[in-house]
N, CA, C and O atoms as a MOPAC input file, in Angstrom:
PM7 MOZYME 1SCF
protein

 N    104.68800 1    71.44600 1    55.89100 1
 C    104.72000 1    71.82100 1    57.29700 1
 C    106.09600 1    71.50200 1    57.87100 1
 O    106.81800 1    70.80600 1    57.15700 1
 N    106.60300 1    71.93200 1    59.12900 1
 C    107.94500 1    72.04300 1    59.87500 1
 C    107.66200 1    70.94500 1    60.22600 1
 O    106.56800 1    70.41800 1    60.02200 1
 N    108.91600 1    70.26900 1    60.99800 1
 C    108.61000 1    69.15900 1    61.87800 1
 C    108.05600 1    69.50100 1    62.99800 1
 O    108.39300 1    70.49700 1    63.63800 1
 N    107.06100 1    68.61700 1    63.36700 1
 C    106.89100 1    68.66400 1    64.95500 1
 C    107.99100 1    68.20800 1    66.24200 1
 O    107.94000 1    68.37900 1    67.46000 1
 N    108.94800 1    67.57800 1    65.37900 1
 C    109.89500 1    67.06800 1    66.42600 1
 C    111.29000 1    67.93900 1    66.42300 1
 O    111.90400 1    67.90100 1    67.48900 1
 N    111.64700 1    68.41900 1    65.77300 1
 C    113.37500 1    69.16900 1    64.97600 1
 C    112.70400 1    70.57200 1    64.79800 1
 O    111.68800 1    70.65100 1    64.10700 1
 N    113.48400 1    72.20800 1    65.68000 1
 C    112.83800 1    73.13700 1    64.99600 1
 C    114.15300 1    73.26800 1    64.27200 1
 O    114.09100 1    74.08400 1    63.35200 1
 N    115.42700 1    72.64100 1    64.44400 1
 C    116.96700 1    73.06100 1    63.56600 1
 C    116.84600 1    72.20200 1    62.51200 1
 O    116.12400 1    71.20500 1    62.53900 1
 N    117.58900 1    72.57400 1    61.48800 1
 C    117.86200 1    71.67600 1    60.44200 1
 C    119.43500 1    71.33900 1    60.87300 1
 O    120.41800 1    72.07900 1    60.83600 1
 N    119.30900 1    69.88100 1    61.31600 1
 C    120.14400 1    68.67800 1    61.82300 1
 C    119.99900 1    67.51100 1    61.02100 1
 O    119.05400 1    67.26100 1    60.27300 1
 N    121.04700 1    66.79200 1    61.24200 1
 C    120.26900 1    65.39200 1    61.90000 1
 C    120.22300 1    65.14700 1    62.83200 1
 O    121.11400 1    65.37800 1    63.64800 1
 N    118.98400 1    64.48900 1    63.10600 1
 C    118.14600 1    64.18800 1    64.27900 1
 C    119.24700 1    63.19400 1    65.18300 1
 O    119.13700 1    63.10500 1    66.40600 1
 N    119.71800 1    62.87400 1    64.84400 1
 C    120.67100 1    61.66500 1    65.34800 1
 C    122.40000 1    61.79000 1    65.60700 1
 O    123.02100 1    61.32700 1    66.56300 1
 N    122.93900 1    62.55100 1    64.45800 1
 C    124.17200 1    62.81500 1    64.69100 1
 C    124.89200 1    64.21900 1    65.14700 1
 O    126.04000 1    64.50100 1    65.48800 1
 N    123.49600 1    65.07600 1    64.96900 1
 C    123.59600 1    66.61600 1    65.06200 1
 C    124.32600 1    67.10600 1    63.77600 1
 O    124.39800 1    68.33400 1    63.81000 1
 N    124.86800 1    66.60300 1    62.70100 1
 C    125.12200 1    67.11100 1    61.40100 1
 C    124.72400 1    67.83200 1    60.78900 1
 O    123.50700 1    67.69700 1    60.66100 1
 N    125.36000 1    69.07300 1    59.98300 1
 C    124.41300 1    69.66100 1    59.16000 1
 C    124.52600 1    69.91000 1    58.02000 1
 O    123.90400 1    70.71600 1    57.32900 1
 N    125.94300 1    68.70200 1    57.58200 1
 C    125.62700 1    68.75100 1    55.94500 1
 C    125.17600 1    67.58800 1    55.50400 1
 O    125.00200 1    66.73000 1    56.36900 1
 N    124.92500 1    67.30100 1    54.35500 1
 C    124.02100 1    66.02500 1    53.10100 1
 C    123.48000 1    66.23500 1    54.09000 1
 O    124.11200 1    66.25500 1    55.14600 1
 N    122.01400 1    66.47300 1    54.03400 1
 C    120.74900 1    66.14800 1    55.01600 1
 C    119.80100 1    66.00300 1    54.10700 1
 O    119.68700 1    66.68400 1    53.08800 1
 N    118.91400 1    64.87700 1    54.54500 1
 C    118.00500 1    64.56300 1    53.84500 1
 C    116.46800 1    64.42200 1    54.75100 1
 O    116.33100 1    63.81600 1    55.81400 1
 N    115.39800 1    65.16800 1    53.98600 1
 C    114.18200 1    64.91800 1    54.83800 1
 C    113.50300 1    64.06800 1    54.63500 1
 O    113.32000 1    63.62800 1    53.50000 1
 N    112.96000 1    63.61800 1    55.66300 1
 C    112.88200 1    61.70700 1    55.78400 1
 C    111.27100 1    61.98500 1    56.21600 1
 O    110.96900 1    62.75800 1    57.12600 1
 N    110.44900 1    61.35400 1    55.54700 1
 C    108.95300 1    61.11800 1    55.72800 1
 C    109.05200 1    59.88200 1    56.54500 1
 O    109.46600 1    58.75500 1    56.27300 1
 N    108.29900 1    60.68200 1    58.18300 1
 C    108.43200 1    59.19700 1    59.40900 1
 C    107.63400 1    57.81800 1    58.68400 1
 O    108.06600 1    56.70900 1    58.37000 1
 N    106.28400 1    58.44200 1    58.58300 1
 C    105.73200 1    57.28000 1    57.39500 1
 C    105.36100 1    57.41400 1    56.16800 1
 O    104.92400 1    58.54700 1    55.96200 1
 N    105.34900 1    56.72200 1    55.24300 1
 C    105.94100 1    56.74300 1    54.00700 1
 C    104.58600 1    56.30800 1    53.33900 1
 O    103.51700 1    56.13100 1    53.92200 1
 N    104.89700 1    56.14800 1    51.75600 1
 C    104.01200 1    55.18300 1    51.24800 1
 C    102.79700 1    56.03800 1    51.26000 1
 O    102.99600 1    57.21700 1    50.96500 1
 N    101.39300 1    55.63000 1    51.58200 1
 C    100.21200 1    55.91800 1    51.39500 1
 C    100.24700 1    56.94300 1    52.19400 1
 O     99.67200 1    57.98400 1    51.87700 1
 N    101.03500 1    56.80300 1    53.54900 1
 C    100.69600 1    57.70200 1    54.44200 1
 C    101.78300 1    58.74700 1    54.25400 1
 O    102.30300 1    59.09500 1    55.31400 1
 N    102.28000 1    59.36700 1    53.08200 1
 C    103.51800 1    60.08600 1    52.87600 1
 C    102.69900 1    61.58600 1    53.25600 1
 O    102.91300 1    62.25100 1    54.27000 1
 N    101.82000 1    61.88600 1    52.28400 1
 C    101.20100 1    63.06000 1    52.52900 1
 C    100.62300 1    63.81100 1    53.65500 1
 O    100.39600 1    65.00900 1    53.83000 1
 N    100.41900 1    62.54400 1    54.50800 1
 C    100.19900 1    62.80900 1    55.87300 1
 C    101.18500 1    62.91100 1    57.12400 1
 O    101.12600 1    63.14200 1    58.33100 1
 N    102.04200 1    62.63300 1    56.22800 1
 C    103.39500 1    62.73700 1    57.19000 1
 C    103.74100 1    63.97600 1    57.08100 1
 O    103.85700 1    64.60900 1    58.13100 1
 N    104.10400 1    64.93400 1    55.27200 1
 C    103.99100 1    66.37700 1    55.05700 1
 C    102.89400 1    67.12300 1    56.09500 1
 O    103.07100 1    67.61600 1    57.20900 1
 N    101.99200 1    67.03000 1    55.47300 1
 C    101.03200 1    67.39300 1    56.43600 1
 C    100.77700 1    68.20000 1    57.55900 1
 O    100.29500 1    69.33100 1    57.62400 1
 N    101.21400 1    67.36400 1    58.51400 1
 C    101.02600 1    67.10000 1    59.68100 1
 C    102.47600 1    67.01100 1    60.73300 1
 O    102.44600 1    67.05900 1    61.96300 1
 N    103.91000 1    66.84700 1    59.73500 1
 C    105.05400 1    67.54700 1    60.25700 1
 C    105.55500 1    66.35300 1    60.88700 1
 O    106.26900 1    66.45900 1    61.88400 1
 N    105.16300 1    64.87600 1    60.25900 1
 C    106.16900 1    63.83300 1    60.76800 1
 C    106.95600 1    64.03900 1    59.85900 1
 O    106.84000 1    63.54600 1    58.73700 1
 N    107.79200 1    64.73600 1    60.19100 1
 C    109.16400 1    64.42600 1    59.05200 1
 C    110.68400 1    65.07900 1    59.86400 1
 O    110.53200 1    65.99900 1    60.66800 1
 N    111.58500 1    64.73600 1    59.68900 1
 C    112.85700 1    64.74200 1    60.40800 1
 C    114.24300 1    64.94400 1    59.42800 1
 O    114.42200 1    64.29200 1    58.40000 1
 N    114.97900 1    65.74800 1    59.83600 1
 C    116.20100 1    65.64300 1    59.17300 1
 C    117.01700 1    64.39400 1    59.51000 1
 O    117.05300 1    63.88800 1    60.63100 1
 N    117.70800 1    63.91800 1    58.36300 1
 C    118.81100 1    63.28300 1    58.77300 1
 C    119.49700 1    63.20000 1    57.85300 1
 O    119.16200 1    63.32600 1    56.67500 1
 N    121.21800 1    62.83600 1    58.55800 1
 C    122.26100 1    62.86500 1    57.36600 1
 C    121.98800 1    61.66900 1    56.52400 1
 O    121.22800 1    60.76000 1    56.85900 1
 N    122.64300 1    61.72600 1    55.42700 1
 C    122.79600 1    60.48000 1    54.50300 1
 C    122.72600 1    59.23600 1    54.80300 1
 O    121.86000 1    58.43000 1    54.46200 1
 N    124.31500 1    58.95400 1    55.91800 1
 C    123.90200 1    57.68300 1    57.01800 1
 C    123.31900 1    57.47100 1    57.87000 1
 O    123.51700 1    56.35700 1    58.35400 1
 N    122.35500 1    58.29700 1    58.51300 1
 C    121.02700 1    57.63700 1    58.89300 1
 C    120.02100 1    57.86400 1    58.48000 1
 O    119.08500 1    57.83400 1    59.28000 1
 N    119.70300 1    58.23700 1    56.86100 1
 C    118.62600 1    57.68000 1    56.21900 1
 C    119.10200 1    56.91500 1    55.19600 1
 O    119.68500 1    56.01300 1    55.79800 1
 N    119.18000 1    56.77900 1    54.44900 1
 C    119.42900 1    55.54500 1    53.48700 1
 C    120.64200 1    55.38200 1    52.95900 1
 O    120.41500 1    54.78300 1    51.90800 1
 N    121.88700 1    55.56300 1    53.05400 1
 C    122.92000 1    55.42000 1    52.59200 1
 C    124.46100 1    54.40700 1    52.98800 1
 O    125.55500 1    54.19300 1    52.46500 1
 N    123.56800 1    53.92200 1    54.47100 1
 C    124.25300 1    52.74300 1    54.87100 1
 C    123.34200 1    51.80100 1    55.96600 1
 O    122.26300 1    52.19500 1    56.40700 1
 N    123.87800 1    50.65400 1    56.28700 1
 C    123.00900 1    49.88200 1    56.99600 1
 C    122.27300 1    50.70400 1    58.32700 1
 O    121.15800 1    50.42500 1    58.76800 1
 N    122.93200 1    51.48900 1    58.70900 1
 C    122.56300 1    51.93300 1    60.11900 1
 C    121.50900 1    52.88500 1    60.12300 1
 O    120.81200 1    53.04300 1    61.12500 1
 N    121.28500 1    53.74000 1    58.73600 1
 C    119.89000 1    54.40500 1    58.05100 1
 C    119.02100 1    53.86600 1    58.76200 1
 O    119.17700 1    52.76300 1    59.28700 1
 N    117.49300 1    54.92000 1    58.92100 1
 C    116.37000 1    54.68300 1    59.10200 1
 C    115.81000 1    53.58200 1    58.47300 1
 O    115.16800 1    52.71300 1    59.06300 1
 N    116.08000 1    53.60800 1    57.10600 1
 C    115.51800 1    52.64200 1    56.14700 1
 C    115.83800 1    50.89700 1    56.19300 1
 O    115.24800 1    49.90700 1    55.76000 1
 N    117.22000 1    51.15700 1    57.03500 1
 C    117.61800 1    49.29500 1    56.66000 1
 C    117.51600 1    49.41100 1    58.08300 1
 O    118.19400 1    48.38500 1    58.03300 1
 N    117.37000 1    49.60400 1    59.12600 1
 C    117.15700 1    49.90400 1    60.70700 1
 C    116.17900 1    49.96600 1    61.52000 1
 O    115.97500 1    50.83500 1    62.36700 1
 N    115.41600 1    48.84100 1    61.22600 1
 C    113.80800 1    48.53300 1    62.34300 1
 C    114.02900 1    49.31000 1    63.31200 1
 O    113.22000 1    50.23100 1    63.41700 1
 N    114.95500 1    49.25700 1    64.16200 1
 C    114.90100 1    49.71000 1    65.59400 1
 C    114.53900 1    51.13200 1    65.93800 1
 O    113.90800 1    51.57600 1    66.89700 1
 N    115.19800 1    51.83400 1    64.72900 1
 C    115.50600 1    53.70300 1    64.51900 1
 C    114.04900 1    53.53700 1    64.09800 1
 O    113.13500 1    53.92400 1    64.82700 1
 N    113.84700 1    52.97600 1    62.95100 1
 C    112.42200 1    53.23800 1    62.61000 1
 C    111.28200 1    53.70900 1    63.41800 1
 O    110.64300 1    54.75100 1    63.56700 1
 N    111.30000 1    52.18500 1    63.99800 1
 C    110.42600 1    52.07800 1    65.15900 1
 C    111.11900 1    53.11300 1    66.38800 1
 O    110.19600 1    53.28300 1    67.18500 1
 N    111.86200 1    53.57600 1    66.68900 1
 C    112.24100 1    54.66600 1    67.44600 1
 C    111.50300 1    56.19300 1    67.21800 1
 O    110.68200 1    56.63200 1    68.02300 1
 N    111.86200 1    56.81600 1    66.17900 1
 C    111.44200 1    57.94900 1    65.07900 1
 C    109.76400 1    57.56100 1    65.03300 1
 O    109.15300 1    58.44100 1    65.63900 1
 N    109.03200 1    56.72500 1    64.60500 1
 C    108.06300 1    56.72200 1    64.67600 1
 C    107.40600 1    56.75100 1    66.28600 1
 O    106.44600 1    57.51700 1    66.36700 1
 N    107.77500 1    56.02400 1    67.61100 1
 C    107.31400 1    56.44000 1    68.13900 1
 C    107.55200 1    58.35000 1    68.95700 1
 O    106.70600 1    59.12400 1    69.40500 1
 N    108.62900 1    58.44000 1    68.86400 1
 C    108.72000 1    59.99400 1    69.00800 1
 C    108.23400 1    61.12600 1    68.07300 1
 O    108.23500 1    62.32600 1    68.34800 1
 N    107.85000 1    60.59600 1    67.01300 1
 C    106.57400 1    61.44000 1    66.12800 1
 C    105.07300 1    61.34100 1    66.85500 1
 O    104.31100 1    62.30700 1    66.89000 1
 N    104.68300 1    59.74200 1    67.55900 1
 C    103.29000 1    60.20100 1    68.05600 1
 C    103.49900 1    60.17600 1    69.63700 1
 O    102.61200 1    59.81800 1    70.41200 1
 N    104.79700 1    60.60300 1    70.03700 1
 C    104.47900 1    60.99900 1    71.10200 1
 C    104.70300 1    62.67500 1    71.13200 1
 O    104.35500 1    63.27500 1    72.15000 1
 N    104.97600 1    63.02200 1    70.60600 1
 C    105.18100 1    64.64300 1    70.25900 1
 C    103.20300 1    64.82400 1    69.16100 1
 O    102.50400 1    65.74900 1    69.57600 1
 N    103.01600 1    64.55800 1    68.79400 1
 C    101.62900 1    63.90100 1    68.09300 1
 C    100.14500 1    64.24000 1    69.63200 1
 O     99.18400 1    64.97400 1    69.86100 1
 N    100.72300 1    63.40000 1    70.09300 1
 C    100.01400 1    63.27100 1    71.75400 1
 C    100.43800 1    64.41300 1    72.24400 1
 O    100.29700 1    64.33100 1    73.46500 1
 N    100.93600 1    65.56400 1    71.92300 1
 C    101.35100 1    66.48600 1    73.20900 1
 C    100.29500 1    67.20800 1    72.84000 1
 O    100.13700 1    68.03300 1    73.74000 1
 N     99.24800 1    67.40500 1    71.78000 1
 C     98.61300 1    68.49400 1    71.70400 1
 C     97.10000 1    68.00400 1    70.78600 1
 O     96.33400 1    68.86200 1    70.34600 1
 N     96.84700 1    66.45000 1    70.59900 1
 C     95.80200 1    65.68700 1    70.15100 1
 C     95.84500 1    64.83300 1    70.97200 1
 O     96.61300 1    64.78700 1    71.93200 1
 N     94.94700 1    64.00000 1    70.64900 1
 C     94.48400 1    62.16000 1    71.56500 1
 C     95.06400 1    61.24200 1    70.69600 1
 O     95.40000 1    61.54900 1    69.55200 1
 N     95.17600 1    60.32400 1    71.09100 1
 C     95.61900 1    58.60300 1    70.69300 1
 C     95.06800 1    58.48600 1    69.38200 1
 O     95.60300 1    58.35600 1    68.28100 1
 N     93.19000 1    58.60500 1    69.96000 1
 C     92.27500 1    58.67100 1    69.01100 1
 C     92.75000 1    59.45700 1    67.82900 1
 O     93.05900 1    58.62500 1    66.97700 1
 N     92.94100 1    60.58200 1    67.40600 1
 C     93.34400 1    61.59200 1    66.01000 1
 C     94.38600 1    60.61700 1    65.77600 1
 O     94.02900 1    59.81600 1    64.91300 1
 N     95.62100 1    60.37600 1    66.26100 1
 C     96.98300 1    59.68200 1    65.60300 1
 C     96.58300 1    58.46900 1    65.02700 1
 O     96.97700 1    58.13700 1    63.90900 1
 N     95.63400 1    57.60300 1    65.88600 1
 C     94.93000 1    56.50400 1    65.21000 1
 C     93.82300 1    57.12200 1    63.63900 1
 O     93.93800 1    56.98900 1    62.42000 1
 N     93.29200 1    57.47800 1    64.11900 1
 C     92.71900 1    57.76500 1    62.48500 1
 C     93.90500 1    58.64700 1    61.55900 1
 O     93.38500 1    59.36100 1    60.70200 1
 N     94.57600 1    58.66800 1    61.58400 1
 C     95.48600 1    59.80400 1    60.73500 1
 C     96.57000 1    58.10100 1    59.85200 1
 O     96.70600 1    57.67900 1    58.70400 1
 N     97.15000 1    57.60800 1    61.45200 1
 C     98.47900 1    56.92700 1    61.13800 1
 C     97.33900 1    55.34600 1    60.93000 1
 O     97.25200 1    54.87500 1    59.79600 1
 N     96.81100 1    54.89100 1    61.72000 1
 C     96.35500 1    53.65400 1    61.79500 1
 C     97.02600 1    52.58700 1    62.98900 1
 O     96.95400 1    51.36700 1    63.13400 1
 N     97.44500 1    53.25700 1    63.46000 1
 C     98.38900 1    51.89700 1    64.38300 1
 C     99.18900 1    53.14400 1    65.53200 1
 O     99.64700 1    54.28100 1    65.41900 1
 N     99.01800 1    52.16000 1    66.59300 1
 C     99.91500 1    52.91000 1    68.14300 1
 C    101.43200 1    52.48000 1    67.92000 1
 O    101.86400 1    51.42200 1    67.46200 1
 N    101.88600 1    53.22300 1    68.22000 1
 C    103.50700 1    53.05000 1    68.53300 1
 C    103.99400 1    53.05500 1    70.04700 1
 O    105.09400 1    52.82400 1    70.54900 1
 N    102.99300 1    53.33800 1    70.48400 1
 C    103.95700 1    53.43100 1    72.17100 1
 C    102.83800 1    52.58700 1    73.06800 1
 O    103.03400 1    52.38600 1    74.26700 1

């Protein structure tokens, strides 16, 4: 699925549009549901994993990106669906 948040292929962050890499908002168990369901975001190299300031070594972006996935999430479901899907509120 597209993102729900990015209809350009960017990064989300620097407006770049070369090395781009698509970044699953949540990962892990919940990867497939991130495909899914269109949490997923472009970003260049350095802000996904290729230097400290990346999504990956960067709580803050993290936690940023994740809550602008369920608030774009909320524009067209309830709290309730994002909670059974993701497990946890972000905003």
């Amino acid at each position: 699925m597209e993102s729900i948040i990015q209809k350009e292929k960017r990064c989300l962050i620097c407006h770049t549009e070369r090395g781009l890499h698509r970044h699953h908002i949540f990962f892990g168990p919940l990867r497939n549901i991130s495909e899914k369901n269109g949490f997923v975001v472009w970003l260049c190299g350095f802000h996904h994993n290729m230097s400290r300031e990346g999504v990956h070594f960067n709580k803050e972006l993290d936690l940023e990106i994740k809550r602008l996935a369920q608030h774009e999430y909320e524009r067209t479901h309830t709290r309730d669906d994002f909670m059974n899907l993701i497990g946890r509120n972000y905003l």
